[in-house]
N, C-alpha and C positions, 0 to 999 in steps of 0.2 A: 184600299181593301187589301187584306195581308194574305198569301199566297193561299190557296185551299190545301187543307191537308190531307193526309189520307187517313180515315179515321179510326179506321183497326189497325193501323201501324201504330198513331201517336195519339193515344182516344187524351192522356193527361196536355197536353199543348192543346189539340182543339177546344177541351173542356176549359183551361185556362185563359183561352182565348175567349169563349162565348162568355163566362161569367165577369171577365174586364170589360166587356164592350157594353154588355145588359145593366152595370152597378151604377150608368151614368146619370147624371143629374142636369136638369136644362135649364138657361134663364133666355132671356133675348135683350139682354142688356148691355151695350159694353161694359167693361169693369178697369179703373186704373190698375196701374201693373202695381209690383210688388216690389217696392224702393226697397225691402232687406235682401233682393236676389241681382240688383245692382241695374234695375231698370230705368229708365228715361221716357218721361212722356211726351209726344209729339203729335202739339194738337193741328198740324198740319195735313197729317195724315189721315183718310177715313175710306170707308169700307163700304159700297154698299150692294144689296142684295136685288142680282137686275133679269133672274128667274129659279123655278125651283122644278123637280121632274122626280115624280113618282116611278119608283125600279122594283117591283113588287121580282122576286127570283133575282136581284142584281147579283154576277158570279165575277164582275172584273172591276177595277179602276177603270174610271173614266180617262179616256186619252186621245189627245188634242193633235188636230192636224187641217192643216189648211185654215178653214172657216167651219169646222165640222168637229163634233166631240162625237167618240164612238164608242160605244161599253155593252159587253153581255147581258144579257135581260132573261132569264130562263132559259129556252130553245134558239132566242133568236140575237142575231147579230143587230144591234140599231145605230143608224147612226142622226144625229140630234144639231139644229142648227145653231152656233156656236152662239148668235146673240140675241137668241129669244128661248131655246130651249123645247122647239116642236123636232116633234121627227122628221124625219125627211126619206127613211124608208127604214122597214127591217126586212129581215130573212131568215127564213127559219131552219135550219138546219138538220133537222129530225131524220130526215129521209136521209142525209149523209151520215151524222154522225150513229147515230140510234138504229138506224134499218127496221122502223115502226114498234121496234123495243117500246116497251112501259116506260115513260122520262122516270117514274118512280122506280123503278127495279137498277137503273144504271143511272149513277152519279158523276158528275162529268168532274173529276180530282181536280183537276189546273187548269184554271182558263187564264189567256196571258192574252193582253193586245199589243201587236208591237207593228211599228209603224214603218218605212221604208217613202222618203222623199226621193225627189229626184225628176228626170223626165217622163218614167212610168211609173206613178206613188204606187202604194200597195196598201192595204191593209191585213197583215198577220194576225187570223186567230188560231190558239192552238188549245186545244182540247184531249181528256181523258178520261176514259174507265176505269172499270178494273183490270182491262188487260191489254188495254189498244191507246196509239195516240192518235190523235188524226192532226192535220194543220193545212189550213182553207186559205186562201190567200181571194182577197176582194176588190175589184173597181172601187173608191173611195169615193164618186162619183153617184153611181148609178147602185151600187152595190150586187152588181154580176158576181159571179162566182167565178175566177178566173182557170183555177187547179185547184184540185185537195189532193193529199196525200196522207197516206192510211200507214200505220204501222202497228202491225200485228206481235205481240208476246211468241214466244212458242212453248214447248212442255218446259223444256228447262230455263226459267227467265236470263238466267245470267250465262248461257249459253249463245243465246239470241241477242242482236244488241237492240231487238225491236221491241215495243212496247210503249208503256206509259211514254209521255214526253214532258220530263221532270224540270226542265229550264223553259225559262223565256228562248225563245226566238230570237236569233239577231241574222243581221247582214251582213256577208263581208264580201265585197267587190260583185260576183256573180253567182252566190250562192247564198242563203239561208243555211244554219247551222244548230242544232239542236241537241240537248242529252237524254236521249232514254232513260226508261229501267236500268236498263246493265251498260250501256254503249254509247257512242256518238253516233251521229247522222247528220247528211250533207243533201240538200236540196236543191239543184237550179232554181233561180229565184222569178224564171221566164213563163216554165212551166213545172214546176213540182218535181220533176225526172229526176229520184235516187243519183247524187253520183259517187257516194260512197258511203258506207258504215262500219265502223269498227269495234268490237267486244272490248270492255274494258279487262283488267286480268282479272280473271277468276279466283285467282290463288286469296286472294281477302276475300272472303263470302260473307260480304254484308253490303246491302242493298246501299251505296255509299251516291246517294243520290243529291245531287245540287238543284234545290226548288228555288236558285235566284236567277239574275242574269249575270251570261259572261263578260267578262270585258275584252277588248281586244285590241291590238295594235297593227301594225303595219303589213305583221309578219305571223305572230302568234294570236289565238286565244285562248285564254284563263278561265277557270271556273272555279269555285269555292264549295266545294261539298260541304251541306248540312252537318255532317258526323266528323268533321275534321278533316279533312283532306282537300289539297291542292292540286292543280294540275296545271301543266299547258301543253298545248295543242299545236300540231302546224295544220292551220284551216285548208291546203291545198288537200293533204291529203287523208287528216288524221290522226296522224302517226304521233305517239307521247313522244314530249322533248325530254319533261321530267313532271316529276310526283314528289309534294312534300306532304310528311306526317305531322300535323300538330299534338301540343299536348290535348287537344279535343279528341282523340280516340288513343286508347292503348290497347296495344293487340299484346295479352301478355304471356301468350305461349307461342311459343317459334317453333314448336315441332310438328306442326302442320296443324293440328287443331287450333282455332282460335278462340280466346275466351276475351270477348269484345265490350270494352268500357266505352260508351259513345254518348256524345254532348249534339247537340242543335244548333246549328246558326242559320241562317238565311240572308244573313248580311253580302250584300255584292260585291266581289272583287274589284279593287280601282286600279288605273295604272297611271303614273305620276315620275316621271324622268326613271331610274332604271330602277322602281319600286312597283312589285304588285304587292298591295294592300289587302289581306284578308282577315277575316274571323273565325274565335271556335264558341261554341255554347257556352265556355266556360267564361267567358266575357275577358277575353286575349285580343287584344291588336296586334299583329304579326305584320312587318316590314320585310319583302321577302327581295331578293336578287332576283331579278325576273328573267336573265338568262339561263341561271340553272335553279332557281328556287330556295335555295340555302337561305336560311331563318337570318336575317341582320341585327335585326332587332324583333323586343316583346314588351308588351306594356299591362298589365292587368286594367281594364277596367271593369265597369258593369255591363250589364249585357249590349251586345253593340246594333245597333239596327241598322248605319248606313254608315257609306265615305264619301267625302265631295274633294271635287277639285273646283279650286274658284280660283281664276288667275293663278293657277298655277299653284297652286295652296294648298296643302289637307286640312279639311275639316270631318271631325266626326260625329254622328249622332248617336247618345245608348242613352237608355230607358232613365239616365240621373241628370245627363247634361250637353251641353253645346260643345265642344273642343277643337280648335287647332294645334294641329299637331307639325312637330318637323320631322319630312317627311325622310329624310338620310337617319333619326336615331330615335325619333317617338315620345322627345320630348315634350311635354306640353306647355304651350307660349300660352295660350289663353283659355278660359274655362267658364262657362255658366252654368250655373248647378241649380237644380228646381226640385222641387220636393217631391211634386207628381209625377216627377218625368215627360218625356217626347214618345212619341209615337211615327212620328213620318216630319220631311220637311221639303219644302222647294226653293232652290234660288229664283231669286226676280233683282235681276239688276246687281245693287251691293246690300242687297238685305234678304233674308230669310224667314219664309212664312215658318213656325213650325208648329206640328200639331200637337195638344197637350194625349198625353198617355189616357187614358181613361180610366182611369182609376175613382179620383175623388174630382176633380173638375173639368169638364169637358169645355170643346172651346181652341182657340190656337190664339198666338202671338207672332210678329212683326217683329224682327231681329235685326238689328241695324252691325254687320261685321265692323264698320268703321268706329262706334263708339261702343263696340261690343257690350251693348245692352239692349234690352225688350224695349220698343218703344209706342206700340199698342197691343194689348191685350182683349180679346173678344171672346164671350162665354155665349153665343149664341147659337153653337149645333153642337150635336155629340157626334166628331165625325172620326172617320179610321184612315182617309188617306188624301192626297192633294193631286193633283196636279194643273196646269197653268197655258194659258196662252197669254206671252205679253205680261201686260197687270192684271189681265183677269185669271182668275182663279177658282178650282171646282171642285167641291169637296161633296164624297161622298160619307153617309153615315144615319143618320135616324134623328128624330126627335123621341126622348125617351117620353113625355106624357103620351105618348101615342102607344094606346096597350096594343096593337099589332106590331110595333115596329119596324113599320115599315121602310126600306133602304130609299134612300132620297139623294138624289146631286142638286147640290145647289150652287147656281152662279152667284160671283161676287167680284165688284172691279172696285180695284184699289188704287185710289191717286193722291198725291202727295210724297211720294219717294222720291 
């Protein structure tokens, strides 16, 4: 499921979005691939479907942990047994997040689930209004509530660095790390306890908000602003290392007024030997220095949705094709091009599920890196996003004959790889 947006900010992206997702077409057949797009069939391989689960208000991707899949359902947090697809508990969070508010009056903008393994798992949800973020952290288990944490806007948003909570959640050593509205924020990850927040600078007054996840390394983390902008961070405390401007925003008056050109991406920053990887709207791969940020390299493609690191590798996903890239100048070593485009994809092993865009065929393919070609092709969900345990695989999305449309995860284990 692709980030929620906010929809008096970006009413044309959501509207763009709802009308790609609704034009889909269904069969339940598999279908051979398409030998003019350099495909290979492999009747080794097969796919099959070993439960399905009704998500009437689905607000997240389903995401995998233990023996346990967990995904937003309306008000409540669920979590679903990973090899038959029953609940195994939900929680409703109405009295936290809402305070007995109308669910209709306040729209919860970004639900994200992010996971935390380890000796104490966690399960991160993060939630928002229109002017608060909250983020609940859950026993994976039993699903207690172990801490939430509330952050409140104030009059002037980009004065406060509290507010909405515009990134995924991640982990780093003893702390949860998050982007607001205007700012960062830092969480013990034991108990929720604030241990620091900081305003981004004010002097650009545009709400320069990243709705992906950051990436991060040893020392820093990185984040990829929607509107063109880079950043990194030192997670102890905060504090900017540096800030790059892509061609995805031009600020082009420098006498203090700003008359602001701004593009979209969503695409998540990777990090790859001494490369951060990001995108702008304008469909740019950018190769950056990740010690001080300076542009290395730039590559036009079309619009970019993700970067992977596979053995050490760049691969990238945009709305036309498959590409490995080199990741020192942004050459491109290999390429598979499809007509309909991608939409999302996940590694499993040395192949790649990836989901067909929605446009004219719904459906996803079986990508084999090693003979870089499709090697099954299946037209039987209209789904918007993946993820995996192992070889199983859980796709959420709809059957379009179904006039409600209603959101559905479906399992699917795949062997022969």
């Amino acid at each position: 499921m692709s980030r929620f947006v906010r929809i008096k900010s970006y009413p044309f992206i959501y509207i763009a979005w709802i009308f790609a997702l609704f034009s889909l077409p269904y069969s339940c057949q598999s279908v051979p691939c398409n030998a003019s797009n350099n495909s290979a069939s492999n009747s080794k391989i097969s796919c099959k479907e070993i439960w399905a689960y009704s998500a009437k208000q689905l607000r997240s991707h389903p995401v995998c942990m233990g023996n346990t899949v967990f995904l937003l359902k309306g008000n409540n947090v669920v979590a679903l047994n990973m090899s038959n697809g029953k609940e195994l508990w939900s929680r409703d969070l109405s009295s936290i997040i809402w305070n007995g508010t109308s669910y209709d009056h306040i729209f919860p903008r970004i639900c994200y689930l992010s996971i935390k393994n380890g000796t104490n798992p966690q399960v991160l949800v993060s939630l928002s209004d229109k002017f608060s973020g909250y983020l609940i952290a859950f026993n994976p288990t039993s699903g207690k509530i172990l801490w939430n944490y509330s952050s409140f806007a104030s009059a002037d948003a980009y004065a406060s660095p509290r507010g909405q909570i515009c990134s995924e959640p991640v982990v780093w050593r003893d702390r949860v790390i998050f982007r607001t509205y205007s700012g960062l924020t830092a969480v013990k990850l034991s108990d929720g306890k604030e241990l620091w927040n900081v305003p981004f600078d004010a002097s650009i007054r545009i709400p320069a908000t990243p709705t992906s996840r950051p990436a991060l390394d040893k020392k820093t983390i990185y984040f990829n602003s929607d509107f063109g902008l880079a950043y990194a961070f030192n997670p102890m405390n905060g504090s900017l290392i540096w800030r790059t401007i892509t061609d995805g925003i031009d600020i082009k008056n420098s006498s203090g007024v700003r008359d602001v050109h701004i593009t979209f991406s969503n695409c998540y920053p990777l990090v790859i030997d001494n490369r951060v990887l990001i995108a702008d709207g304008l469909g740019n791969a950018y190769g950056l220095n990740k010690n001080n940020g300076a542009i290395v390299w730039k590559k036009k493609f079309n619009y970019i949705f993700r970067y992977f690191n596979i053995i050490n590798k760049l691969y990238m996903l945009s709305d036309k094709g498959f590409y490995e890239l080199n990741v020192n100048n942004g050459a491109v070593i290999h390429k598979y091009i499809f007509s309909d485009g991608f939409l999302s994809c996940k590694i499993i092993g040395k192949s790649v599920v990836l989901i067909n865009m929605p446009r004219v065929t719904p459906g996803w393919q079986i990508f084999d890196i090693q003979r870089w070609a499709v090697v099954k092709t299946y037209n039987d969900f209209a789904c918007t996003s993946i993820s995996n345990s192992g070889k199983t695989i859980y796709l959420d999305g709809y059957i379009p004959s179904d006039e409600t449309h209603t959101p559905r995860i479906r399992a699917y284990r795949i062997s022969g790889l």
